[in-house]
VOPAGU-2260 file (C-alpha; in pm, 1 decimal, decimal comma):
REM VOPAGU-2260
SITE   aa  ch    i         X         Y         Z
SITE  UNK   A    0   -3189,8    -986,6    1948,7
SITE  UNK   A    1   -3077,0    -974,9    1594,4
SITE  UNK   A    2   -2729,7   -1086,4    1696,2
SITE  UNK   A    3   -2639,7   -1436,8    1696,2
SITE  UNK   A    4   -2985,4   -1543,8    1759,7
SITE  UNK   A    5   -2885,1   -1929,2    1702,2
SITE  UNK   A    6   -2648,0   -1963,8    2009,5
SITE  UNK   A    7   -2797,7   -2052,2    2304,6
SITE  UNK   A    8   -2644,4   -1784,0    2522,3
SITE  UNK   A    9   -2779,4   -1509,0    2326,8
SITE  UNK   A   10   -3124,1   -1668,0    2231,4
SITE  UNK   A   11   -3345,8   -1516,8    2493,6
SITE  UNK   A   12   -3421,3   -1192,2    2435,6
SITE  UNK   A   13   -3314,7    -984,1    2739,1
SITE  UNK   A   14   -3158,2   -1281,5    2914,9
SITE  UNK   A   15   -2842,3   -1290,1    3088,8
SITE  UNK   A   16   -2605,8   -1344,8    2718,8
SITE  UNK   A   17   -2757,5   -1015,5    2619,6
SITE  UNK   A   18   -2701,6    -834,4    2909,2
SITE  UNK   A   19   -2345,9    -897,2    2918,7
SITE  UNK   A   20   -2338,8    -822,7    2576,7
SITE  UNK   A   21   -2507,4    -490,7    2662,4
SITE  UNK   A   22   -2242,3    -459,4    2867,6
SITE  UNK   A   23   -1921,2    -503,2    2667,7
SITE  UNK   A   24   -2017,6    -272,2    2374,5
SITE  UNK   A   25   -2120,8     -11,1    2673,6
SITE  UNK   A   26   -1736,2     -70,8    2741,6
SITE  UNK   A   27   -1609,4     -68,5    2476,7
SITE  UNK   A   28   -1744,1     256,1    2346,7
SITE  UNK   A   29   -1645,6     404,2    2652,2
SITE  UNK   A   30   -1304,8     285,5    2591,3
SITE  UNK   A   31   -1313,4     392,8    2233,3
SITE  UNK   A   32   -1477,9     757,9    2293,5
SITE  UNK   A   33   -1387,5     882,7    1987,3
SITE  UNK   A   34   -1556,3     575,4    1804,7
SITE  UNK   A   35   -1845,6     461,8    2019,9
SITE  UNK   A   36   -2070,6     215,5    1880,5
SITE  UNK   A   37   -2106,8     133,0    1585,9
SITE  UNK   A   38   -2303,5    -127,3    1394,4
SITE  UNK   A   39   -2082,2    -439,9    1341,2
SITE  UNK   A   40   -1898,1    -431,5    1636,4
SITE  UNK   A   41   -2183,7    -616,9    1797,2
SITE  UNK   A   42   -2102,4    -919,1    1558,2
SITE  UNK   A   43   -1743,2    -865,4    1713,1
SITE  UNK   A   44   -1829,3    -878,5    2045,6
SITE  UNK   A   45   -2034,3   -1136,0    2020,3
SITE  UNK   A   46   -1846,2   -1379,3    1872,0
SITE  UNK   A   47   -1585,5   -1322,3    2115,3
SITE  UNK   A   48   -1832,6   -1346,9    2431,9
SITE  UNK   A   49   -1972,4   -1668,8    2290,8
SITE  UNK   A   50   -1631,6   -1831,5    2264,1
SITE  UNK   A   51   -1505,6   -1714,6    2626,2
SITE  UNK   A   52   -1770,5   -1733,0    2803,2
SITE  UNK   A   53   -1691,7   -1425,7    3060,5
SITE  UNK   A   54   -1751,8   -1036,2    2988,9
SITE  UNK   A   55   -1396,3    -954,7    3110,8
SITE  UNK   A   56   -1222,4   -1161,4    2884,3
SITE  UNK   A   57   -1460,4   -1131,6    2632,7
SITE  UNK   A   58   -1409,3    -709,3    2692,5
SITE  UNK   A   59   -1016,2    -755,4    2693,5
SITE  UNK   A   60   -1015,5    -969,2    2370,4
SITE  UNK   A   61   -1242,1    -739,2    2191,9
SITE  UNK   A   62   -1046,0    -442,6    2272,3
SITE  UNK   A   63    -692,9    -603,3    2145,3
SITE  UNK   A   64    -854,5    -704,4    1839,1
SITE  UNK   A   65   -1003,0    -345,4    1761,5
SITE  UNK   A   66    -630,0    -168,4    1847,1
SITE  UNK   A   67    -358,5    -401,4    1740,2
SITE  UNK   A   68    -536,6    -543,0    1409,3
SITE  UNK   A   69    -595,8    -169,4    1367,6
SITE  UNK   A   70   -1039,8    -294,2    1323,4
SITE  UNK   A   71   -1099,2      31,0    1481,8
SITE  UNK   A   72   -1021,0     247,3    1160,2
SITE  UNK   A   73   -1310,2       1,0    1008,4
SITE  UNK   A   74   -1545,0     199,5    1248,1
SITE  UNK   A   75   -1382,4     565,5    1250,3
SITE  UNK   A   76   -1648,1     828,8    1108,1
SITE  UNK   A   77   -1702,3     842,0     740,5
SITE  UNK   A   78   -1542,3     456,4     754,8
SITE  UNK   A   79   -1210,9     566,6     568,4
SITE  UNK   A   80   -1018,1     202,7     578,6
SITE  UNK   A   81   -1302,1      26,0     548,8
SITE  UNK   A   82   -1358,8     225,2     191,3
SITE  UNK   A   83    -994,8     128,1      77,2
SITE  UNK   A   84   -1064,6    -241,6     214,6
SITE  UNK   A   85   -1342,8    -337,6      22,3
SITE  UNK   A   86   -1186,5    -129,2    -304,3
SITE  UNK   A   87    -882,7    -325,8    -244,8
SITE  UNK   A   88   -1156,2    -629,3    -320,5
SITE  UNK   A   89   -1247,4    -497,0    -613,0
SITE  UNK   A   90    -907,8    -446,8    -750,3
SITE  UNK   A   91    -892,9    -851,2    -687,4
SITE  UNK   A   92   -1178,2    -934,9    -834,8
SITE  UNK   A   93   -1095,1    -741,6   -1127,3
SITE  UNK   A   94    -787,1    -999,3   -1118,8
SITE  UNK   A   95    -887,8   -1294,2   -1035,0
SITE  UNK   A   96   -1218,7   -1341,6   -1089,1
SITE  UNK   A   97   -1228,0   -1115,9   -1504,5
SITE  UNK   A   98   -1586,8   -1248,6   -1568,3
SITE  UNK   A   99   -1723,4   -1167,8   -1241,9
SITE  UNK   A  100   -1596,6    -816,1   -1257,0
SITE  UNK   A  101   -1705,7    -767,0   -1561,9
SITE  UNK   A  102   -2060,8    -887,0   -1504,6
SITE  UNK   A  103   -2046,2    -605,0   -1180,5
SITE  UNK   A  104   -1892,8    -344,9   -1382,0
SITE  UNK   A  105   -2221,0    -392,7   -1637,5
SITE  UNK   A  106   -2422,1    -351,7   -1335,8
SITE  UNK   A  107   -2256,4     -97,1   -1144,2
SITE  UNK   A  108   -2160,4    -315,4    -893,7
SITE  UNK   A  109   -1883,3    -272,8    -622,4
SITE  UNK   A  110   -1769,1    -454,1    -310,9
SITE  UNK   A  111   -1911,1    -135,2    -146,1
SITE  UNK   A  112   -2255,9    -260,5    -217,8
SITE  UNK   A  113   -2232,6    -674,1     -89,3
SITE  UNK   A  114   -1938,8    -731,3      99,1
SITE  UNK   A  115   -1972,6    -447,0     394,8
SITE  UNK   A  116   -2086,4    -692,7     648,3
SITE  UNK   A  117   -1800,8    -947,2     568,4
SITE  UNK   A  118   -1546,8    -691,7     662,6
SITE  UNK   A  119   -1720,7    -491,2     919,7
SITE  UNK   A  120   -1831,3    -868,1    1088,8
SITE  UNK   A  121   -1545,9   -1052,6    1011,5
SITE  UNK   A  122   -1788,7   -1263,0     830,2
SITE  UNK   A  123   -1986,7   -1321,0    1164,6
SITE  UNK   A  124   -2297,9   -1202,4     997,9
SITE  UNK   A  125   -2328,8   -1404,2     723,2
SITE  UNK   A  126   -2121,5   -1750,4     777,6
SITE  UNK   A  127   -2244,2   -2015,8    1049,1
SITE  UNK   A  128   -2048,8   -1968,1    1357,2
SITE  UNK   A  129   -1881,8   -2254,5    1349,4
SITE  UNK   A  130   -1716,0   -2195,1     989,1
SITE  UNK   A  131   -1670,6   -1808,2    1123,6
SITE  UNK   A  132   -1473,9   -1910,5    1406,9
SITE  UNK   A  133   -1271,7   -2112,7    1186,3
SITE  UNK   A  134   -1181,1   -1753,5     955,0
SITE  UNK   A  135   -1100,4   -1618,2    1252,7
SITE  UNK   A  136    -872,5   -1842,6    1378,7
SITE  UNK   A  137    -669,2   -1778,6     996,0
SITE  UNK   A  138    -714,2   -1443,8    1043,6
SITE  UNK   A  139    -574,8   -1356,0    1378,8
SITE  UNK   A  140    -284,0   -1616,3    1207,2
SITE  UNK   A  141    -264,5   -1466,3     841,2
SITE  UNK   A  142    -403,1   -1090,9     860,6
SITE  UNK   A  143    -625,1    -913,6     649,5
SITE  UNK   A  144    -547,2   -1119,4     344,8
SITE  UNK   A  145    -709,0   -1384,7     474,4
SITE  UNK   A  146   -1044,8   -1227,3     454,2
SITE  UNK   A  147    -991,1   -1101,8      83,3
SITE  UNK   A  148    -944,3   -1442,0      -8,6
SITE  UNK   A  149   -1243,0   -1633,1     180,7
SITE  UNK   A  150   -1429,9   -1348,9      16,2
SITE  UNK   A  151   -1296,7   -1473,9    -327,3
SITE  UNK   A  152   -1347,3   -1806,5    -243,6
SITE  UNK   A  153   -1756,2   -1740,3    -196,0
SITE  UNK   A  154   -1758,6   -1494,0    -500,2
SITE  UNK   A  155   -1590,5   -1839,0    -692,0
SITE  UNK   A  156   -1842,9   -2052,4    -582,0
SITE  UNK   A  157   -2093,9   -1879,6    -735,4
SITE  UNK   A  158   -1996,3   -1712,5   -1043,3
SITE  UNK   A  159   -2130,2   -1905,4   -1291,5
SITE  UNK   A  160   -2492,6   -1840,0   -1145,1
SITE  UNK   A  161   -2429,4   -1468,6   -1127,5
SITE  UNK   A  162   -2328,5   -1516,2   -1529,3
SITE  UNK   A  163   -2668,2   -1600,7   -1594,8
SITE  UNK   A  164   -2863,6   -1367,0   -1360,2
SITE  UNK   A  165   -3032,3   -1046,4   -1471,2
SITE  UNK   A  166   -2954,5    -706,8   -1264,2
SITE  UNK   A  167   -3235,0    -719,6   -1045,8
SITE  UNK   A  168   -3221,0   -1123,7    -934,8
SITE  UNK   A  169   -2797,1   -1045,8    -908,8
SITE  UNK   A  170   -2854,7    -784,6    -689,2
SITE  UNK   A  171   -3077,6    -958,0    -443,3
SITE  UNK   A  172   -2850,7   -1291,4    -485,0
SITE  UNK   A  173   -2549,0   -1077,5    -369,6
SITE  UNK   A  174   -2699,3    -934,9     -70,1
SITE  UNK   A  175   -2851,9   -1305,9      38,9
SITE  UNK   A  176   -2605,8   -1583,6    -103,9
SITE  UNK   A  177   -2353,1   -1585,4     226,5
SITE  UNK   A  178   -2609,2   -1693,7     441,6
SITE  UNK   A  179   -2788,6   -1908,1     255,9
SITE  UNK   A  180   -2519,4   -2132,4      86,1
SITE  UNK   A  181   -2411,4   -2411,3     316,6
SITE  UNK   A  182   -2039,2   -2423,3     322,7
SITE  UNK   A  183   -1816,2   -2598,1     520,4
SITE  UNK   A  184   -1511,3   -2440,1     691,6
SITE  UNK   A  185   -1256,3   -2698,1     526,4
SITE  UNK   A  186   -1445,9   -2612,0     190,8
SITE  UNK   A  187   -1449,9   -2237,4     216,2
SITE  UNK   A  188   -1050,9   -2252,5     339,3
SITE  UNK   A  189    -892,8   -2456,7      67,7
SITE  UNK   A  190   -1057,6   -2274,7    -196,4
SITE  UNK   A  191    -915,0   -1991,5     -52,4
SITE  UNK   A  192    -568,4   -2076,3     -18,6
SITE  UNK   A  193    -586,7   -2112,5    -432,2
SITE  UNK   A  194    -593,2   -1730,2    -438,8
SITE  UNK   A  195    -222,7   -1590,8    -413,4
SITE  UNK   A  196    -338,6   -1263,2    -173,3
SITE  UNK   A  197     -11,8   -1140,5      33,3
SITE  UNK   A  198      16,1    -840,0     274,5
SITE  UNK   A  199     262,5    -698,5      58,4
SITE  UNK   A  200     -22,3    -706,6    -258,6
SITE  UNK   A  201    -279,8    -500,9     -48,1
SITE  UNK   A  202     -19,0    -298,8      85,9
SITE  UNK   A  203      87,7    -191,2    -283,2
SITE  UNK   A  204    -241,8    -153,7    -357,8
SITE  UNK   A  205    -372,3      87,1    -108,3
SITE  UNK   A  206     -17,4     301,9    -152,3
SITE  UNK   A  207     -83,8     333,7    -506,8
SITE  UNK   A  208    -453,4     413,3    -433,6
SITE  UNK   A  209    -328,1     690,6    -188,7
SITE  UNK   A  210     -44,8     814,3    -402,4
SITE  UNK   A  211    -323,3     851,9    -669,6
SITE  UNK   A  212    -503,7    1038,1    -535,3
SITE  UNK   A  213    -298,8    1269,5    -386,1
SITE  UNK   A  214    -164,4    1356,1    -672,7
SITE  UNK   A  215    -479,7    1407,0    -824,3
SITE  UNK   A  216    -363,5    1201,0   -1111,3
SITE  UNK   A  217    -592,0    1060,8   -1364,9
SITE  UNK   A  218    -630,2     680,3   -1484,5
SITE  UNK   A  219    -741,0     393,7   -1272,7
SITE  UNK   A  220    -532,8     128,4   -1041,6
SITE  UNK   A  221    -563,6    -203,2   -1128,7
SITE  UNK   A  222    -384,4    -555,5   -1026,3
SITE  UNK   A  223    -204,1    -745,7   -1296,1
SITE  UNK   A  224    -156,4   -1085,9   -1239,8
SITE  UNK   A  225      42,5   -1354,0   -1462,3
SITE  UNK   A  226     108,2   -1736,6   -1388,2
SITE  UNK   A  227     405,7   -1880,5   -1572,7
SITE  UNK   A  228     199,9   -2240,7   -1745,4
SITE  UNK   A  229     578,1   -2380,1   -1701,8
SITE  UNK   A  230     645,7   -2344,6   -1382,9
SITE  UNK   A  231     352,9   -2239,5   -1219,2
SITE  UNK   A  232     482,4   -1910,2   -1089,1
SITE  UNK   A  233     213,4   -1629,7   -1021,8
SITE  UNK   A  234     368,4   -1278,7   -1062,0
SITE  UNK   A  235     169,7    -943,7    -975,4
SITE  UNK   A  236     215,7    -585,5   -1035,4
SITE  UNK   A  237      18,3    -268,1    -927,6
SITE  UNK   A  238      21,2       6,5   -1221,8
SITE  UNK   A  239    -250,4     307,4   -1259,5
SITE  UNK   A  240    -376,9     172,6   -1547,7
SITE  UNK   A  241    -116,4      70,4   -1872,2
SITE  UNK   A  242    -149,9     362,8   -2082,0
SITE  UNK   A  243     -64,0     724,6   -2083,1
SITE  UNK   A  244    -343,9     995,0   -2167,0
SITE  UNK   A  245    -253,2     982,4   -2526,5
SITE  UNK   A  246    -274,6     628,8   -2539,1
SITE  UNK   A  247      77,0     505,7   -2563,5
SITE  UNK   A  248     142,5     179,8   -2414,5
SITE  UNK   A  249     336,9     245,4   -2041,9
SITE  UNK   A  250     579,9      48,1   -1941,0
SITE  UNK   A  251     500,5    -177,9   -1632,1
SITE  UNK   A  252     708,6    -194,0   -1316,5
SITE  UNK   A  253     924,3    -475,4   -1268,8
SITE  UNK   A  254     671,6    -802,5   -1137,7
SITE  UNK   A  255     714,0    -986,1    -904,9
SITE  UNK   A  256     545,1   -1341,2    -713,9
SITE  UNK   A  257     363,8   -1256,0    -391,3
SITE  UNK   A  258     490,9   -1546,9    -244,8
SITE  UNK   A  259     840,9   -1394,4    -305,7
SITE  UNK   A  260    1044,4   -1374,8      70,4
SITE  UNK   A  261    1317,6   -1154,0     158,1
SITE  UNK   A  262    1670,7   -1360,8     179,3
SITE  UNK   A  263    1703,8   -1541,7     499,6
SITE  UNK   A  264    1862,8   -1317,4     749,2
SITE  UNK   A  265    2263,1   -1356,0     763,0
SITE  UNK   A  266    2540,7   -1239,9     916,2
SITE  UNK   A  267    2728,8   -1003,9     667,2
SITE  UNK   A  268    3059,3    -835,6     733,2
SITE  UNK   A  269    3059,4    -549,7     492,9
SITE  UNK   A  270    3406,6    -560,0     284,3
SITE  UNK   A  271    3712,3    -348,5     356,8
SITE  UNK   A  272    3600,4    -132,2      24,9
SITE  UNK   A  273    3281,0     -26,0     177,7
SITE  UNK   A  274    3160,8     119,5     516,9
SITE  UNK   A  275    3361,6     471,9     558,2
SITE  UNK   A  276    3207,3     761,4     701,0
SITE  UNK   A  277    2889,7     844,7     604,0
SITE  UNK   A  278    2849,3     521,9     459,5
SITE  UNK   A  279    2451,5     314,6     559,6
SITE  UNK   A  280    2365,6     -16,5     491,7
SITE  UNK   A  281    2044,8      39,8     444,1
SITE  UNK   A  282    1994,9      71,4     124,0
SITE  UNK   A  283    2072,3    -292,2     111,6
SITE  UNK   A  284    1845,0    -394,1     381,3
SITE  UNK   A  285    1445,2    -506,0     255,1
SITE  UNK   A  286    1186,0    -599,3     516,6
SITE  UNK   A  287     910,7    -834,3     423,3
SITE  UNK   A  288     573,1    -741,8     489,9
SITE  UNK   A  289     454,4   -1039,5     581,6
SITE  UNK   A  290     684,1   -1152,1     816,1
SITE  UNK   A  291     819,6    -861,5     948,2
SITE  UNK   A  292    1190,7    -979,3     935,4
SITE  UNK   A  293    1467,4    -784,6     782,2
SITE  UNK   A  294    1749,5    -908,9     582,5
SITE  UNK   A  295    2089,1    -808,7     390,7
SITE  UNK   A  296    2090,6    -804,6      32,6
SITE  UNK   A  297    2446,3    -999,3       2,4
SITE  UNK   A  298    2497,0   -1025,5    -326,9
SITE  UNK   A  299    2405,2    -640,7    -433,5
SITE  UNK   A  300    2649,4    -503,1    -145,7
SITE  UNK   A  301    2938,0    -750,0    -273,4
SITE  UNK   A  302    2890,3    -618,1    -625,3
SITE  UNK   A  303    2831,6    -269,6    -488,0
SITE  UNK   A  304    3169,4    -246,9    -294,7
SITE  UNK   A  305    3369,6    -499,0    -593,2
SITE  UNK   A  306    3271,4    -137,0    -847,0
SITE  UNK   A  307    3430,5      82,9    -588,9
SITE  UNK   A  308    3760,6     -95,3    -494,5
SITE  UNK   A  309    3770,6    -114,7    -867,6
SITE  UNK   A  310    3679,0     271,4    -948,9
SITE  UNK   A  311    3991,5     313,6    -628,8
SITE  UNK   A  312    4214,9     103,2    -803,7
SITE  UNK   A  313    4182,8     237,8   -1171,0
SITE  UNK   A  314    4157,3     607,7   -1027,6
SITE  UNK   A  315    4498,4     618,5    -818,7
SITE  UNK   A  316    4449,3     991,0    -693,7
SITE  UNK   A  317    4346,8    1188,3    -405,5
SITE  UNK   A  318    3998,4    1164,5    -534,7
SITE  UNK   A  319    3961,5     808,1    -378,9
SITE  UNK   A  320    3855,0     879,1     -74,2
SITE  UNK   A  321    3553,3    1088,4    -244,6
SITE  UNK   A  322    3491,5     790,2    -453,7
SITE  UNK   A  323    3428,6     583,6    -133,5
SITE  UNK   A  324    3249,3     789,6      80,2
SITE  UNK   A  325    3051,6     987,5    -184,3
């Protein structure tokens, strides 16, 4: 009764909306044995049933969304991508939002403890369903990023009344503010496209994260983030932290803009110095994560094959062909 009480069809306790809700979860953790149910997915389900209107569809839809946007991990005992999702928002915070984060990190505060329901309800839970549907539409669209930045978006909004907030009255405003601001979905959306989240950011992030920790390595991972006052570029790099044990100042992988595409996909006949036996072009192919399209780095296999008919030319012995195909 709890779920979605203010729509009509599931506003009468044991009425006919709740019994095919009943219904679809029943399926659904039949389907997904190894999962079953778990709280959340009821928020899932019933968004879904509201907006088609038939348990079939509503079963089908539900199903597709927990495999192929990979929501079923979210739900997997001991919750392990839901853990990386909502550290991956702290890591943002930490960059986007400094005073925020540091106003948590005097608290103790994580993601962990206030933004659980976003994630596990797509922000069913907490937003009015009209403004939810609206997230979901961007997020079936955009991916996970889109939720890490509506959840910046409502952290924005009110920062400057959890500045002035003690522990306790923080705490409680955290676990209450969603539901009880009264956003709109155009509101919530543009403020949201001001924070430069990609795929290809969270997917650095959570490799580091893992990478970390299996090497058991020390230090913590943290988002840089730099916006050029001139020409309004926003660059980003993920380091484990920007110091070595004793202190000395690390140098920081190359950055780079989220917003940065792989070259449009063209049609590249490698030269006559370059593709022997043995020889791949893929070191000079980069797939963006976004997109999913793959291109040819033109310019680097140019120069690439330019030094070798050089290093041929200069060598003039029997060693060339190991200088081409090596």
């Amino acid at each position: 009764h709890r779920t979605l009480p203010h729509e009509p069809l599931l506003h009468e306790r044991d009425g006919a909306g709740q019994q095919s809700l009943f219904r679809v979860l029943h399926a659904l953790s039949m389907r997904l044995n190894h999962i079953g149910y778990c709280q959340g997915m009821n928020f899932l389900a019933a968004t879904l049933l509201v907006v088609m209107q038939e348990e079939t569809r509503a079963f089908q839809c539900a199903l597709a969304l927990l495999l192929r946007f990979r929501l079923e991990e979210y739900y997997e005992p001991r919750f392990p991508q839901l853990s990386v999702t909502v550290w991956q928002l702290d890591r943002l915070v930490e960059a986007y939002l400094p005073k925020v984060h540091h106003a948590f990190e005097q608290y103790g505060v994580s993601a962990e403890y206030y933004a659980l329901q976003w994630f596990l309800t797509i922000f069913a839970y907490d937003l009015p369903t009209p403004v939810a549907h609206r997230v979901w539409d961007h997020f079936l669209v955009k991916g996970f990023r889109m939720l890490h930045q509506i959840a910046l978006a409502m952290l924005f909004t009110v920062q400057d009344e959890l500045l002035e907030m003690d522990m306790d009255h923080s705490l409680r405003f955290l676990k209450e503010f969603a539901k009880q601001r009264q956003w709109t979905a155009e509101q919530l959306l543009s403020l949201s496209g001001t924070f430069p989240v990609t795929c290809r950011m969270l997917e650095a992030l959570e490799t580091c994260k893992r990478k970390t920790e299996a090497a058991g390595a020390g230090g913590r991972v943290r988002l840089f983030v730099a916006k050029d006052l001139d020409s309004g570029c926003i660059t980003w790099v993920v380091s484990q932290d920007g110091y070595t044990e004793e202190g000395q100042a690390r140098l920081l992988p190359r950055m780079f803009p989220p917003e940065e595409a792989a070259p449009a996909p063209v049609e590249v006949t490698p030269p006559p110095s370059y593709g022997g036996p043995g020889e791949s072009l893929d070191p000079f192919l980069v797939k963006n994560l976004d997109t999913g399209e793959t291109a040819v780095l033109a310019d680097a296999l140019q120069e690439v094959a330019v030094e070798r008919q050089t290093s041929i030319e200069s060598l003039g012995s029997p060693w060339n062909e190991f200088v081409l195909y090596s």
